[in-house]
C-alpha positions in Angstrom: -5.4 -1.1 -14.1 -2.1 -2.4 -14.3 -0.1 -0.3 -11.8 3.3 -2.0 -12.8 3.0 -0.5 -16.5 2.2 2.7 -14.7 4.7 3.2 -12.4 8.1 0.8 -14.1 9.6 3.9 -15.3 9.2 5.7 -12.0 12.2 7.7 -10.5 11.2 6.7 -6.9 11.7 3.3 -7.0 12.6 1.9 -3.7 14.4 -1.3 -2.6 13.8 -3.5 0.7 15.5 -6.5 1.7 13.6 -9.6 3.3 12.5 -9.0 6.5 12.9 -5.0 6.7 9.8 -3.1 7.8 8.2 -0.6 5.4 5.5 1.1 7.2 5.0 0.8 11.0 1.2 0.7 12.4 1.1 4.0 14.5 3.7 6.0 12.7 2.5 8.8 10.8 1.8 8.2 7.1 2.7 11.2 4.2 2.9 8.2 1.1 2.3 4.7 0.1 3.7 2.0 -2.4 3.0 0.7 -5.4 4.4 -3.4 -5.0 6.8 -3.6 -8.2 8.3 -7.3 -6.8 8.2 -9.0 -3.8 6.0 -10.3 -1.3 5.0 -8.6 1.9 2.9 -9.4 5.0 0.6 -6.8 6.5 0.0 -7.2 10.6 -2.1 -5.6 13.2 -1.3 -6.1 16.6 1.7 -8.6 15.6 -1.2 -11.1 13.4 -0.8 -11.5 9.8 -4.0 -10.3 8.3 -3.1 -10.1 4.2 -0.3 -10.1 2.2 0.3 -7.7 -0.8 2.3 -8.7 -4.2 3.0 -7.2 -7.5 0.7 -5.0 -7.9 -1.0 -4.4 -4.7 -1.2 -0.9 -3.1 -0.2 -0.4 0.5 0.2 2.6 3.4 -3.1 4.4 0.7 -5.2 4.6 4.1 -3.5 6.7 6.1 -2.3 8.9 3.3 -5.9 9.6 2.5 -6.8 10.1 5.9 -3.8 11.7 7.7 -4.0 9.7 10.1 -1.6 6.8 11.7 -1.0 3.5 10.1 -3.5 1.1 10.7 -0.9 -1.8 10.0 2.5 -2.7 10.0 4.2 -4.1 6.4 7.0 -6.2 6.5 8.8 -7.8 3.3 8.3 -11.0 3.2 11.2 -11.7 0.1 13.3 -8.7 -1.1 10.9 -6.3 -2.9 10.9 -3.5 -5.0 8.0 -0.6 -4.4 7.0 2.6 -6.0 7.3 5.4 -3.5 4.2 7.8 -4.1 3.8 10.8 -1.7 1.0 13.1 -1.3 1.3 15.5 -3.9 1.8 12.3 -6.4 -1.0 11.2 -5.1 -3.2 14.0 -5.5 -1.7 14.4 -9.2 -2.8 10.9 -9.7 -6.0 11.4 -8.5 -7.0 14.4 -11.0 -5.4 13.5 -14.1 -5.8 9.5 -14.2 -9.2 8.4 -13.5 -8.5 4.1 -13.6 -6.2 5.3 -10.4 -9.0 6.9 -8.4 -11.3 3.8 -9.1 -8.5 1.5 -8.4 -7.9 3.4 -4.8 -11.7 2.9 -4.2 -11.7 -0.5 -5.2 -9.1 -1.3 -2.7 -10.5 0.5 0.2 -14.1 -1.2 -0.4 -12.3 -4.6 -0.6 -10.4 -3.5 3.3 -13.8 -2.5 4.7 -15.2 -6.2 3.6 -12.5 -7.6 4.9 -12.5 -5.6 8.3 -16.6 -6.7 8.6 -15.6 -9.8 8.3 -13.2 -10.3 10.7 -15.7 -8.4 13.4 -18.0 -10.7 12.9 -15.2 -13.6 13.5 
């Protein structure tokens, strides 16, 4: 699914300059982004686990969950997200199915990812 083409028209486009934080791991999370452009790095506990770029999908775990962010996200370069909150989400989720297998792709590829750094 190509998110860009989904979401380059979008009236909640949102700009951050290099080095500004976007979400912060313990605050409360009611949306995530969509990366339009840009680079950013995603840290727990101050350590650089991943980075996401055009494309990529951040903050969608503790939307889902309502629970606090697992992770701080910092740009890395100036970058341009799309802002989706819950009820965008949820309209998402029901009327555009390549979405809702997107999300779940994601998520499986994170719980991978978390197993394997356990096991580290």
């Amino acid at each position: 699914m190509d998110l860009i083409e989904v979401f380059k028209d979008s009236d909640d486009l949102v700009n951050f300059p290099a080095g500004a934080v976007v979400l912060r791991e313990g605050e409360p999370g009611s949306h995530m982004f969509v990366v339009m452009a840009g680079e950013l790095t995603i840290s727990i506990n101050s350590k650089v686990v991943a980075t996401a770029s055009s494309g990529d999908i951040v903050g969608e775990m503790a939307l889902i969950n309502s629970q606090t962010r697992s992770a701080t996200v910092t740009a890395e370069t100036d970058c341009v997200l799309a802002d989706i909150d819950r009820s965008s989400f949820d309209s998402l989720i029901k009327h555009v199915p390549d979405f809702t297998t997107y999300v779940l792709n994601v998520l499986a590829g994170r719980l991978s990812s978390a197993y394997e750094m356990i096991e580290r």
